[in-house]
KEFIDO-904218 format. One record per residue (C-alpha): residue number from 1; residue in one letter; y, x negated, z negated. Coordinates in pm, whole numbers, plus 50000, padded with zeros to 5 digits. Layout:
N
<atom><pos>NUM</pos><code>A</code><v>Y</v><u>X</u><w>Z</w></atom>
...
REM end
This chain:
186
<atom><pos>1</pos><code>X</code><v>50000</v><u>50000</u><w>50000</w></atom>
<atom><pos>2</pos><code>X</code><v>50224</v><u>49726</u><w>49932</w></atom>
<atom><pos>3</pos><code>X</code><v>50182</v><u>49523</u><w>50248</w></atom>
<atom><pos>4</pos><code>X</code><v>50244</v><u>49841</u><w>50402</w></atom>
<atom><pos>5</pos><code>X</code><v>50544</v><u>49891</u><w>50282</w></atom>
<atom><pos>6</pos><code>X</code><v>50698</v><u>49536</u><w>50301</w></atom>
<atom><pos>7</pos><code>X</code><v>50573</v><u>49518</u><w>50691</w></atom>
<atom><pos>8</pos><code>X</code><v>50744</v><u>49875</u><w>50722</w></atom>
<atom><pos>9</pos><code>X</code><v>51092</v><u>49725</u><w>50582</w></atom>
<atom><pos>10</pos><code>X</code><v>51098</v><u>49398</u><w>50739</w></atom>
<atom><pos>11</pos><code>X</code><v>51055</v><u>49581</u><w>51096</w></atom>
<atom><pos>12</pos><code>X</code><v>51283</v><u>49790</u><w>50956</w></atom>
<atom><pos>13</pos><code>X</code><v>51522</v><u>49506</u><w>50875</w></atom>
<atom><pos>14</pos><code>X</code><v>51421</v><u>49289</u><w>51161</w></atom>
<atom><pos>15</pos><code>X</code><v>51560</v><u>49619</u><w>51367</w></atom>
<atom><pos>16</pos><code>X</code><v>51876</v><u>49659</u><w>51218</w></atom>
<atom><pos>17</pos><code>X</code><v>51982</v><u>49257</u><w>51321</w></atom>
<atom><pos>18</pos><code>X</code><v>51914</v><u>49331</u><w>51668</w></atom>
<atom><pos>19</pos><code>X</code><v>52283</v><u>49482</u><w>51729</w></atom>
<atom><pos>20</pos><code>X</code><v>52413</v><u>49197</u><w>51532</w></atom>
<atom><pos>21</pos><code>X</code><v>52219</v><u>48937</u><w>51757</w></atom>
<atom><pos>22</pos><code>X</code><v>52318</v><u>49132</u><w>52067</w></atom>
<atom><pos>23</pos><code>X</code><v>52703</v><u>49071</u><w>51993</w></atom>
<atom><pos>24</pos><code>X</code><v>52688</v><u>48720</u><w>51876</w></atom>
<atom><pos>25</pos><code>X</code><v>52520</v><u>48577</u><w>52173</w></atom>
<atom><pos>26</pos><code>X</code><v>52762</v><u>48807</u><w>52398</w></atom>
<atom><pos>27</pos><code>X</code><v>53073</v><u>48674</u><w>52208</w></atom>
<atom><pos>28</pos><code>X</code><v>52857</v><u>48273</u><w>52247</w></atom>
<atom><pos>29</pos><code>X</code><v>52815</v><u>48340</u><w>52610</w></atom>
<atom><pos>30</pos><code>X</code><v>53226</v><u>48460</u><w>52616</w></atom>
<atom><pos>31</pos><code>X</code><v>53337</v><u>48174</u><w>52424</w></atom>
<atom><pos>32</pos><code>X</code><v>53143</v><u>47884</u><w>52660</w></atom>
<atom><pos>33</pos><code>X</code><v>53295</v><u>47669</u><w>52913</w></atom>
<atom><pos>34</pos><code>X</code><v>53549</v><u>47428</u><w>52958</w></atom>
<atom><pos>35</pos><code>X</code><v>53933</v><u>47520</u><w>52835</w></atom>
<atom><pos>36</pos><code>X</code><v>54253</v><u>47361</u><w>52909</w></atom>
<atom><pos>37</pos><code>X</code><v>54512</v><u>47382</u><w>52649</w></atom>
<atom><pos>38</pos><code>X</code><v>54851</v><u>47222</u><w>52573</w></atom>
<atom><pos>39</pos><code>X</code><v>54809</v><u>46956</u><w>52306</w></atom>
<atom><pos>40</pos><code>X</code><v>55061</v><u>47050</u><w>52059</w></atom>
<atom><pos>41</pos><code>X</code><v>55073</v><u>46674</u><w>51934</w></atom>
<atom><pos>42</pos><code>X</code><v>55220</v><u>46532</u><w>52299</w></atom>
<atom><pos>43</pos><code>X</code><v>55244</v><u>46849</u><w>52461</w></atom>
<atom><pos>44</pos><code>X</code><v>55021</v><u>46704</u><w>52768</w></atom>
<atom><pos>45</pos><code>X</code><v>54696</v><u>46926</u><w>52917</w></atom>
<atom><pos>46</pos><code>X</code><v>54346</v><u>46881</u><w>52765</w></atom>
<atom><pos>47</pos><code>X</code><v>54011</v><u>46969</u><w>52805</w></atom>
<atom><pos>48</pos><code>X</code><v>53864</v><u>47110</u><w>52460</w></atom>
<atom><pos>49</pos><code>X</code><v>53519</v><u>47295</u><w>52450</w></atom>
<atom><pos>50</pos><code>X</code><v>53461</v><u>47497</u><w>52174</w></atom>
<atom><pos>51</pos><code>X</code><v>53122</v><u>47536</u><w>51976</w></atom>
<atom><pos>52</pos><code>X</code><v>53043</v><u>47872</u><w>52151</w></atom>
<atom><pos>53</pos><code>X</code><v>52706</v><u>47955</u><w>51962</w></atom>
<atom><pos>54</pos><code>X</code><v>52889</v><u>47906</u><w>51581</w></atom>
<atom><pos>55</pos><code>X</code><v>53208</v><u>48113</u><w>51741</w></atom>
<atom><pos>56</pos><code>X</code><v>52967</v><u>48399</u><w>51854</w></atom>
<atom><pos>57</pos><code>X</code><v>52813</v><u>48438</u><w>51526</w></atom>
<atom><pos>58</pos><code>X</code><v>53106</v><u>48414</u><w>51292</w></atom>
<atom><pos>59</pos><code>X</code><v>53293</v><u>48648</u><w>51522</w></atom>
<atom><pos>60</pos><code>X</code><v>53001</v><u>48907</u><w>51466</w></atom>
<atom><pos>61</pos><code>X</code><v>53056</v><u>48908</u><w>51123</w></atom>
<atom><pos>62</pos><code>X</code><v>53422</v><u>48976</u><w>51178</w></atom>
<atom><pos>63</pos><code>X</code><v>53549</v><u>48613</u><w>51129</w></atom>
<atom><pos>64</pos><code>X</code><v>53750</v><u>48394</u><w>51320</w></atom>
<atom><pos>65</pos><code>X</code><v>53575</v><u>48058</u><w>51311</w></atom>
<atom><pos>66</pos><code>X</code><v>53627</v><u>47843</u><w>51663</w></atom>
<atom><pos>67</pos><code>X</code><v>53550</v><u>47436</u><w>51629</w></atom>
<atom><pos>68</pos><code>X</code><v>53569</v><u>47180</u><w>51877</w></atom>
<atom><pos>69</pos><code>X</code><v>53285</v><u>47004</u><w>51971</w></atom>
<atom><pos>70</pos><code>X</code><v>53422</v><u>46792</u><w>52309</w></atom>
<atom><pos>71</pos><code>X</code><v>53763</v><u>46705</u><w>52423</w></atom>
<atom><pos>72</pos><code>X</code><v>53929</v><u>46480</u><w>52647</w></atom>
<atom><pos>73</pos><code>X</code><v>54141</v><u>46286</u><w>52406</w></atom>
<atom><pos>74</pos><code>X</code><v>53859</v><u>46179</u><w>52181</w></atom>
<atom><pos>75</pos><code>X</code><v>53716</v><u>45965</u><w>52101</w></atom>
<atom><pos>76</pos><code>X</code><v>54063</v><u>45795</u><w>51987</w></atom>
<atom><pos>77</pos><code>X</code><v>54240</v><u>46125</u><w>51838</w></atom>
<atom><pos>78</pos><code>X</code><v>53897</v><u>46296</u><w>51700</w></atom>
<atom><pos>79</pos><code>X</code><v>54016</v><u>46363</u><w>51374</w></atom>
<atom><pos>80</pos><code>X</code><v>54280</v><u>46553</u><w>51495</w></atom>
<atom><pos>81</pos><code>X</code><v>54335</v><u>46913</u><w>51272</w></atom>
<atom><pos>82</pos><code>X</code><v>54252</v><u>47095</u><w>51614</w></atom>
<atom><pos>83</pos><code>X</code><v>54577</v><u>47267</u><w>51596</w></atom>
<atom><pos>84</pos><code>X</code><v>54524</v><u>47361</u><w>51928</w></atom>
<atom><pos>85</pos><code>X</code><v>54276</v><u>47669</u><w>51848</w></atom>
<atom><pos>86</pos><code>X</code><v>54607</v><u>47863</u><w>51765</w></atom>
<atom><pos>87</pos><code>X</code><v>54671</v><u>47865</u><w>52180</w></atom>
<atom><pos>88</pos><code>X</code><v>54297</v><u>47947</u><w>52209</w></atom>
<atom><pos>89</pos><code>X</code><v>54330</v><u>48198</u><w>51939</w></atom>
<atom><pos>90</pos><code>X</code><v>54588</v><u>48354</u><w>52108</w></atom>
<atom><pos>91</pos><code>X</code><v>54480</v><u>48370</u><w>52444</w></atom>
<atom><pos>92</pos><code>X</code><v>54068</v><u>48336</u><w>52444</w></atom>
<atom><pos>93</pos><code>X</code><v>54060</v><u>48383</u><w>52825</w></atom>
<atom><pos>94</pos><code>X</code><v>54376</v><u>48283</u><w>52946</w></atom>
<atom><pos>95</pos><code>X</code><v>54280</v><u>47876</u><w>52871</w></atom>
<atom><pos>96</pos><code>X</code><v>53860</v><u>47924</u><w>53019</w></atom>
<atom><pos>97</pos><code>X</code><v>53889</v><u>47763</u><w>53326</w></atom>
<atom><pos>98</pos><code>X</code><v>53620</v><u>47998</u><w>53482</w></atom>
<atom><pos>99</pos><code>X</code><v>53880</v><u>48301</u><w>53421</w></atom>
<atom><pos>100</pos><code>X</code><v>54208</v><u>48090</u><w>53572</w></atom>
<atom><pos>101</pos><code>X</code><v>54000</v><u>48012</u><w>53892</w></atom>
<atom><pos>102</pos><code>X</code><v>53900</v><u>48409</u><w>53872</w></atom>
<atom><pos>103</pos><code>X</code><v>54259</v><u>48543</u><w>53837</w></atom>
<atom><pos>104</pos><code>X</code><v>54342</v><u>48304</u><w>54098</w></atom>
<atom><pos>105</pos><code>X</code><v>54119</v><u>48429</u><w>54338</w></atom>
<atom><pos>106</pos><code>X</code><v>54168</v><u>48825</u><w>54230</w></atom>
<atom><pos>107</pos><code>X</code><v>54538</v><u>48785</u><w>54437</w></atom>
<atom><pos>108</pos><code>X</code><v>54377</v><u>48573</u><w>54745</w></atom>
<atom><pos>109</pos><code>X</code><v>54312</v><u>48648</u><w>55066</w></atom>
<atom><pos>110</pos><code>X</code><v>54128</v><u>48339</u><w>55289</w></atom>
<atom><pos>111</pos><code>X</code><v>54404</v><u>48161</u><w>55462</w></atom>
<atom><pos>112</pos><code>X</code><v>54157</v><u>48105</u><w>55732</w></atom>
<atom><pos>113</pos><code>X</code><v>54047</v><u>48466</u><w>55807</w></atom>
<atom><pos>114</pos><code>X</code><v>54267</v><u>48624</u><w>55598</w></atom>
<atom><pos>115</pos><code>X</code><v>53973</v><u>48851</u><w>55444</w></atom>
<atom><pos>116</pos><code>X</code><v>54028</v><u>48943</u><w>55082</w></atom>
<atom><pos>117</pos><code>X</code><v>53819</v><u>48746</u><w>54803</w></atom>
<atom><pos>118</pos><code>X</code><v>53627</v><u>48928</u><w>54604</w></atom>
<atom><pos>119</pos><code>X</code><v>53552</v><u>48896</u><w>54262</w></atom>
<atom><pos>120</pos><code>X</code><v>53383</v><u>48569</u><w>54156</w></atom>
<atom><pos>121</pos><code>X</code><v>53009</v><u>48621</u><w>54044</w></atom>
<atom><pos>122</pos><code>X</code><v>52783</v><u>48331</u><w>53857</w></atom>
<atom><pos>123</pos><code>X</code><v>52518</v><u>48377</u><w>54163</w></atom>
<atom><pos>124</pos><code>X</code><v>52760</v><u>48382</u><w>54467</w></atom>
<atom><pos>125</pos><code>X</code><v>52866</v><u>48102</u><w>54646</w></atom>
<atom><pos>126</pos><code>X</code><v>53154</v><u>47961</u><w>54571</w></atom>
<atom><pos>127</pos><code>X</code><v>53500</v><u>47985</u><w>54744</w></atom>
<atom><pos>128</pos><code>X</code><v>53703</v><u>47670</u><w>54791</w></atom>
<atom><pos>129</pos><code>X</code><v>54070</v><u>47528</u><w>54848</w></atom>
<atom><pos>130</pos><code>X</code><v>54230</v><u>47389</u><w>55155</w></atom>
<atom><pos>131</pos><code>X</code><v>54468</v><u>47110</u><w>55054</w></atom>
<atom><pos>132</pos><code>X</code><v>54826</v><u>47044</u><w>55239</w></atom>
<atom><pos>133</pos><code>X</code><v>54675</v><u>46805</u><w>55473</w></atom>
<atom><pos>134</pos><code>X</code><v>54417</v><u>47058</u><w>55594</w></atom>
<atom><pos>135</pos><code>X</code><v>54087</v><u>46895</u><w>55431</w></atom>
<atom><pos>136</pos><code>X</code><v>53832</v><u>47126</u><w>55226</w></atom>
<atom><pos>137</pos><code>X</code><v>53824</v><u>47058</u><w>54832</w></atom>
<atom><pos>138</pos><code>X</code><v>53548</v><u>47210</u><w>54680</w></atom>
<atom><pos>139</pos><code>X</code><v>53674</v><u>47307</u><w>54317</w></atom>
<atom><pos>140</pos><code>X</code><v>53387</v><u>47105</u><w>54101</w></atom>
<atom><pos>141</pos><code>X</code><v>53527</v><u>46848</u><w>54274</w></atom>
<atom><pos>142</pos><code>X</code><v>53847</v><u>46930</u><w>54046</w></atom>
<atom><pos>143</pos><code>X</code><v>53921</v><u>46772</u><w>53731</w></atom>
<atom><pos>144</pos><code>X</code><v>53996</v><u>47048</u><w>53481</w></atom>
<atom><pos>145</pos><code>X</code><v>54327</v><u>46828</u><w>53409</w></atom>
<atom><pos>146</pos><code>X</code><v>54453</v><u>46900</u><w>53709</w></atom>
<atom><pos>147</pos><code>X</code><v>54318</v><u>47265</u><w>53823</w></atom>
<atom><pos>148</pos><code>X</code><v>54682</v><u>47467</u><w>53760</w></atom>
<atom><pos>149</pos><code>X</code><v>54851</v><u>47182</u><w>53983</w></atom>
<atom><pos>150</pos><code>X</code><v>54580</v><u>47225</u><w>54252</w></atom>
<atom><pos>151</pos><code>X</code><v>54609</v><u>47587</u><w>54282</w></atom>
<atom><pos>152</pos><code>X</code><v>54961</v><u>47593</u><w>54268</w></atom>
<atom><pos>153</pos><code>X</code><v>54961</v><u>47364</u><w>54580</w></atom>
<atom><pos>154</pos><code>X</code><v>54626</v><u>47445</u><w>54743</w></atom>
<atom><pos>155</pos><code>X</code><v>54500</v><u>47770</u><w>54960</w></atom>
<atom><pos>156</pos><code>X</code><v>54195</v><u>47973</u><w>54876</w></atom>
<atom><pos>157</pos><code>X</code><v>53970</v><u>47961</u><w>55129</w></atom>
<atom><pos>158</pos><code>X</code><v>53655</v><u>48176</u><w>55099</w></atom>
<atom><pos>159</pos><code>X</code><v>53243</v><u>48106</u><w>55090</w></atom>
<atom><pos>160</pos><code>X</code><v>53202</v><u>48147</u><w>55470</w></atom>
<atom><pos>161</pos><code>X</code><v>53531</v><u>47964</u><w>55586</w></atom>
<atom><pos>162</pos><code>X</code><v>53504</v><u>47672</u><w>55353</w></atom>
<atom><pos>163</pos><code>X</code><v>53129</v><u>47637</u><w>55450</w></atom>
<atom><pos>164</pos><code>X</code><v>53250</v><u>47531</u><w>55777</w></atom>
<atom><pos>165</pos><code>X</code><v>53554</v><u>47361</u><w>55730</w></atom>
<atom><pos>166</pos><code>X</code><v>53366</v><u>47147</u><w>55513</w></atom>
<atom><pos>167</pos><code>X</code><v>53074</v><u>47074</u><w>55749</w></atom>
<atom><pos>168</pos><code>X</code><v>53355</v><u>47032</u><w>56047</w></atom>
<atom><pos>169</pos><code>X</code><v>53517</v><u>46772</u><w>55765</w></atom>
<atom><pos>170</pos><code>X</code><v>53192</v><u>46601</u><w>55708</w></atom>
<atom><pos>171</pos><code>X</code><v>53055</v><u>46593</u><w>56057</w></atom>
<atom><pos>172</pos><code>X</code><v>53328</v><u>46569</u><w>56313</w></atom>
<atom><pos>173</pos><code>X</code><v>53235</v><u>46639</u><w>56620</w></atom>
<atom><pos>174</pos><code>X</code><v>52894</v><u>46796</u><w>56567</w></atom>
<atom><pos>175</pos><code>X</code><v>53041</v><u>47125</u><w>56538</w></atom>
<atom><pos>176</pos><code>X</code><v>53296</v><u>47329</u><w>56777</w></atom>
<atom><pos>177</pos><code>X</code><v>53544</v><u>47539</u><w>56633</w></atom>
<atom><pos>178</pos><code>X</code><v>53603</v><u>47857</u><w>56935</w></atom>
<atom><pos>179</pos><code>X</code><v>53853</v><u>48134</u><w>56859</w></atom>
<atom><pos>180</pos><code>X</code><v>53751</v><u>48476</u><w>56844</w></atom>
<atom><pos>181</pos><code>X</code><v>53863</v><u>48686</u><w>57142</w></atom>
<atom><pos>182</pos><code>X</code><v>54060</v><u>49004</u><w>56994</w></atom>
<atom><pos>183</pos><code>X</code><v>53820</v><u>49308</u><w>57024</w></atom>
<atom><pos>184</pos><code>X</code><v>53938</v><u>49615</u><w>57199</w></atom>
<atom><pos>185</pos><code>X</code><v>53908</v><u>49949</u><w>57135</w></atom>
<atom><pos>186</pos><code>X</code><v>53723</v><u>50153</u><w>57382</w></atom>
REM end
């Protein structure tokens, strides 16, 4: 009778975390990727990841509790008081890098075709940039640093167009670039 009743609550139990779980590794899975924040001790950009797994669980309790575990002024300033989790605080999306290449691309239309750009997706391919001088940058190839000065003075480019200006970039010659003939209505 006993056993019976202790597996009965700890299913019971076991059942009642599941809705806790669910929310802390949703809020984890929010709180991952790479962030760029002003350093509010020279007031240049860095690259700070937060400990997204401790975030997500605190936050399911209700709390507040963001650490850094990488950024790009340590080693040498790694004892700093992280002051810069106020910005993060304030903002949680507006630093991720994943969500300022999204917004970008929300506004965008392909300077090549001039199709609109849909919404970014973790399976799609990715769209890319076409720099002043005309070459294809693919946006890993972009330092985090530097990704709000790249889109301010980039294009977007989508999947299909920046598939083929890169292979056109990478094998000159091999391919032939034809214009389409305007269609007609009949």
């Amino acid at each position: 009778m006993f056993e019976t009743l202790a597996i009965v609550f700890g299913v019971l139990l076991a059942v009642s975390l599941i809705p806790l779980l669910f929310i802390a590794v949703r809020n984890a899975f929010r709180e991952r990727g790479p962030r760029v924040i002003t350093c509010p001790e020279n007031g240049c950009h860095a690259v700070v990841a937060v400990d997204a797994w401790k975030s997500g669980l605190s936050s399911a309790f209700g709390e507040d509790n963001r650490r850094l575990v990488a950024c790009s002024r340590w080693p040498e300033k790694e004892g700093c008081d992280q002051a810069c989790l106020e910005e993060i605080a304030h903002d949680p999306n507006g630093c991720l890098v994943r969500a300022m290449v999204s917004d970008y691309y929300a506004v965008s239309r392909c300077v090549a075709c001039g199709r609109e750009i849909h919404p970014l997706h973790a399976t799609d391919r990715r769209p890319g940039l076409r720099a002043p001088d005309g070459r294809a940058v693919e946006l890993s190839d972009v330092p985090p640093v530097e990704l709000e000065r790249v889109l301010a003075t980039h294009a977007p480019v989508c999947a299909n167009c920046f598939d083929g200006m890169a292979f056109r970039q990478k094998f000159p010659g091999v391919a032939v670039e034809r214009p389409q003939a305007p269609t007609t209505l009949l």
